[in-house]
MARZA-446494 format. One record per residue (C-alpha): residue in three letters; x, y, z. Coordinates in steps of 0.2 Angstrom, whole numbers, padded with zeros to 4 digits, always signed. Layout:
<rs>
ALAXYZ
...
</rs>
This chain:
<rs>
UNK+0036+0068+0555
UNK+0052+0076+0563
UNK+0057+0094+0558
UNK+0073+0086+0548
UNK+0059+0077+0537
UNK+0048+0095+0537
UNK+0061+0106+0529
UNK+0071+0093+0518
UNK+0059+0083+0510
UNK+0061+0068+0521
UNK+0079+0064+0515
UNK+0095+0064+0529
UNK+0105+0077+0529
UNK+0121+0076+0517
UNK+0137+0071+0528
UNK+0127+0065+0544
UNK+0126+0044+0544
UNK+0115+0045+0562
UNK+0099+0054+0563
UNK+0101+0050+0582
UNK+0118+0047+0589
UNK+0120+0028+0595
UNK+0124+0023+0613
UNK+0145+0028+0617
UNK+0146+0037+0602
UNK+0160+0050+0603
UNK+0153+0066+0592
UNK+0164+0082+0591
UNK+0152+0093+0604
UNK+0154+0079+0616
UNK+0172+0078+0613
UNK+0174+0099+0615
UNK+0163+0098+0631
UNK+0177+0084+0640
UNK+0194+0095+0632
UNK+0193+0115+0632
UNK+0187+0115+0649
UNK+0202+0104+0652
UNK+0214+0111+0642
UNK+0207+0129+0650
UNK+0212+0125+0667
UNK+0228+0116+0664
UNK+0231+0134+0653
UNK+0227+0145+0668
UNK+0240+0134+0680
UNK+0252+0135+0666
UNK+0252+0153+0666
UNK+0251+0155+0685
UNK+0266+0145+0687
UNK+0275+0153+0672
UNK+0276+0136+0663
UNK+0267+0144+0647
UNK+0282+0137+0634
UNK+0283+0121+0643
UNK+0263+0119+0641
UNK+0262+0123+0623
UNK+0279+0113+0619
UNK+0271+0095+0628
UNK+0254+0100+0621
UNK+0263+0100+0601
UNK+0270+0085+0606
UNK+0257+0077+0611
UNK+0248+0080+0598
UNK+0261+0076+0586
UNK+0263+0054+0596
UNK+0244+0057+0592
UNK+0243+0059+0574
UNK+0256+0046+0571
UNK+0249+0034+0581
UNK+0230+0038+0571
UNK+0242+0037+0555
</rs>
């Protein structure tokens, strides 16, 4: 018997569809482990070279063909 089962009576928890994560599944702590340290280091060049505006300007935009394309 897992510890899941041992302190919730054996059911899954609410808003969780895998107990264990299938093979190339993307999950948010895998997806934060591959970006902030990304997004960090291209941050830390940004500010170096003064480019701070220009990052965060591209970054929105980015972000923005993103959710519109996920629309």
């Amino acid at each position: 018997m897992t510890i899941l089962n041992k302190t919730m009576g054996g059911q899954r928890m609410p808003g969780s569809p895998y107990i264990e994560t299938p093979e190339g599944l993307l999950t948010w702590p895998k997806l934060l482990r591959l970006i902030i340290p990304t997004f960090s280091v291209l941050f830390a060049v940004a500010l170096w070279k003064k480019l701070v505006v220009e990052f965060v300007v591209v970054s929105i935009i980015i972000a923005f063909i993103i959710a519109y394309i996920r629309k």
